[in-house]
C-alpha positions, 0 to 999 in steps of 0.5 A: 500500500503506498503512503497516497492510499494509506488511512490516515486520521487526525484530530478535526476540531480545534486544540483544547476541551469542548462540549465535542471533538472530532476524529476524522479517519480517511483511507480505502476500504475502512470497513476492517477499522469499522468493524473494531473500533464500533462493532460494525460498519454504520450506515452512509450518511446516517448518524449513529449513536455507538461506544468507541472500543479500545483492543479489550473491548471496552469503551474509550467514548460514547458518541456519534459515528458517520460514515461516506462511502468513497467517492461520496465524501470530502476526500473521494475516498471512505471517510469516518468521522468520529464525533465523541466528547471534546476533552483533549485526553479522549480525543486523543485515546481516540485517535490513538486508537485508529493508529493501533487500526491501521491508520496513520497520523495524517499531515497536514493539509492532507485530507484537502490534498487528498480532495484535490488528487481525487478530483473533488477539488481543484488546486484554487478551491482547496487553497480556498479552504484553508483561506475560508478557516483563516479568514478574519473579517466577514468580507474575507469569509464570504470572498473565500466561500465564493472561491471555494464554490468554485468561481474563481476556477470557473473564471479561470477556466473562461479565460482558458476557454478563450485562450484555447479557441484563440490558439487554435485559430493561430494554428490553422494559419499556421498549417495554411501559411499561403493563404492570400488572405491573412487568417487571423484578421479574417477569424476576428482574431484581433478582437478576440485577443482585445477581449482576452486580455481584458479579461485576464486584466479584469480578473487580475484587478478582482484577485488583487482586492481579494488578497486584500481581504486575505492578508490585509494592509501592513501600516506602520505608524512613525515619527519623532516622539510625542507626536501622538502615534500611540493616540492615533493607534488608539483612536483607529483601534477604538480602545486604550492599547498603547499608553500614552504620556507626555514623556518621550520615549513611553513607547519602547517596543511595537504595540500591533492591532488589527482593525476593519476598515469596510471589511478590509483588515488593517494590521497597524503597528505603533513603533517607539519614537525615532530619535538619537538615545543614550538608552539602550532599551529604547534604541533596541526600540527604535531599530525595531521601527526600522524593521517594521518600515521596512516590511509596511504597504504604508507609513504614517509619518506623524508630524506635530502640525504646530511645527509641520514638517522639520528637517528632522522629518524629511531626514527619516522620510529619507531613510524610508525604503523605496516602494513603501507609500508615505502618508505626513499626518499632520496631528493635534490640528486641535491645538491650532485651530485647524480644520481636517483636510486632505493635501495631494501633491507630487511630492506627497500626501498630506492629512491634517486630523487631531487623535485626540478629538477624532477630527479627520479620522475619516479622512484618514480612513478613506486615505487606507482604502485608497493606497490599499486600491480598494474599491467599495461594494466589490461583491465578485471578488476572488480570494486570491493568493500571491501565486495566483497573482503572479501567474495572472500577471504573467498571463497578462504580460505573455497575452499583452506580447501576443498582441505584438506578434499577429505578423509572425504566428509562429511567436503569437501561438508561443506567447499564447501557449505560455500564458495558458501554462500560466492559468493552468497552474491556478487550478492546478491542471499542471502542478509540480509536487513540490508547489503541492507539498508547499501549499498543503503544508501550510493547513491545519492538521486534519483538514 
């Protein structure tokens, strides 16, 4: 029996006591495991009340037995789920139990690999699955949902549709090159190529805001001390997270928090103040920040708007990787009177608010969506991943060359086929075992 058709069984439910804890059990031909451990085979698809038994014969659980007869079930192959009470030492006599029978502890992802090898799932849906468990925000979940229902797949098979029946356009000219007339021209394919690479376009844009939702915004918020990073965090937070002191340097270590802004998640991290220190604890502090601006989508470089910007400010501005947006708020308008606005130019973004009397927060909140490239209202998007981003920009780039190519079909039909390899490994049509290994180790044990 090789290691793909072994039983396998893992604890299904989350670590810790509850009023239930699953086992689930996955293999061809589970009827012998059955057989010993409840006394019999239960009937598909029914709930049965029945005594989980150890080798003497005597009850580990009392609890319910289901059973889905392969190809009828999650994975495609005979599945049993043990639903017994949820206290971690049953759970695990249990599981134990189905090791002694034959099953193997199963890794992790593998009953969803398992899905996908038996053609329940494809590649993008079985991500979703692992997407829709993480999800942290309720626009994340439903966006998950729809993947794992399959419409991002049939997106992607669409635009391979296209793709297909274009390429096959192309090697007909090819297989007719004396002809008079040029095929390609004739069979509309110009503008079924304007058509495909609108779509991919079009499903490219959706699947950015998708993995939006799924990864969130990296914001940091920075600057010299006492210019009220950690009001701000508490402010867009909505609670008291950070302490807050008129004394420089309160702030030693990053305080991070997550928050909903339209259902887009927002990881913002309060970094201590940037300046030069004799205090070691706090310069430790302060090369923390550093690393933090360098892993950000965005930094909020807070500035006091009773002094605006210094040199000081545009020296960090500075020092600021490239490929990080910059956002100067300008904070405490309350102690100048000011009113809350916005201020765009080609050097820089401006935004003038007050933490401390919430003046402009909604500004600023505006100006996150807008950097982050959301879109309110979207209701169609895909839970996407990086890969699946990368492949649809590559896509997009081989499609786009394509376009350059209608004289010469030789290279047009090339730039095509690769595009297609590039949607083909969304859903996994063409996947190496080594992108399989790196997507389902990354799930939990027992999905």
């Amino acid at each position: 029996m090789t290691q793909r058709d072994e039983p396998i069984a893992a604890i299904a439910t989350a670590p810790g006591r509850g009023g239930i804890g699953v086992v689930r059990v996955s293999g061809k031909n589970l009827a012998p495991l059955a057989q010993a451990l409840l006394g019999k085979l239960p009937a598909p698809r029914q709930a049965v009340r029945s005594a989980f038994r150890d080798a003497r014969g005597a009850a580990l659980d009392d609890g319910i037995a289901l059973y889905f007869p392969a190809p009828r079930s999650y994975t495609g192959e005979d599945v049993l789920e043990l639903q017994g009470h949820g206290g971690p030492v049953v759970m695990q006599l249990l599981l134990q139990r189905c090791v002694e029978l034959g099953a193997r502890l199963a890794e992790p992802g593998e009953f969803t690999r398992r899905a996908f090898l038996n053609d329940k799932l494809d590649l993008a849906q079985a991500e979703s699955v692992a997407d829709l468990i993480e999800a942290a925000t309720a626009s994340a979940a439903r966006c998950a949902l729809r993947s794992l229902r399959g419409e991002f797949s049939a997106a992607i098979e669409e635009l391979l549709q296209q793709l297909i029946e274009l390429r096959m356009l192309v090697e007909a000219t090819l297989d007719f090159p004396d002809e008079e007339l040029d095929p390609l021209d004739r069979a509309g394919a110009r503008e079924r190529h304007a058509k495909l690479v609108d779509a991919i376009n079009s499903a490219l844009a959706k699947s950015r805001q998708g993995s939006l939702l799924r990864t969130g915004l990296q914001v940091v918020l920075a600057g010299r001390p006492n210019v009220g990073k950690s009001s701000l965090l508490n402010r867009l937070a909505g609670e008291e997270l950070a302490i807050v002191t008129a004394i420089p340097g309160t702030t030693r270590d990053s305080v991070r928090q997550t928050i909903q802004i339209d259902g887009v998640p927002l990881n913002i991290v309060d970094t201590a103040g940037l300046r030069d220190t004799e205090d070691e604890v706090e310069r430790m502090g302060i090369a923390r920040t550093w690393s933090e601006i360098g892993r950000a989508d965005v930094v909020l470089l807070l500035v006091d708007a009773r002094t605006g910007v210094t040199e000081e400010d545009l020296e960090l501005v500075r020092r600021i990787p490239r490929g990080v947006r910059r956002v100067f708020v300008h904070n405490k308008i309350d102690l100048v009177g000011g009113a809350p606005l916005v201020q765009r130019d080609q050097a820089a973004t401006k935004l003038y608010l007050s933490a401390k009397s919430g003046s402009g927060m909604e500004l600023l909140r505006a100006e996150l969506l807008a950097v982050a490239g959301w879109q309110p209202g979207a209701e169609d998007l895909f839970m996407a991943r990086e890969r699946h981003l990368v492949a649809l920009r590559q896509a997009a780039q081989y499609a786009a060359r394509a376009g350059e190519q209608f004289d010469r079909p030789e290279l047009f039909a090339e730039e095509l086929r690769l595009a297609q390899e590039q949607l083909n490994s969304i859903t996994g049509e063409f996947a190496a075992d080594d992108l399989l290994g790196e997507i389902f180790s990354r799930f939990c044990i027992g999905k």
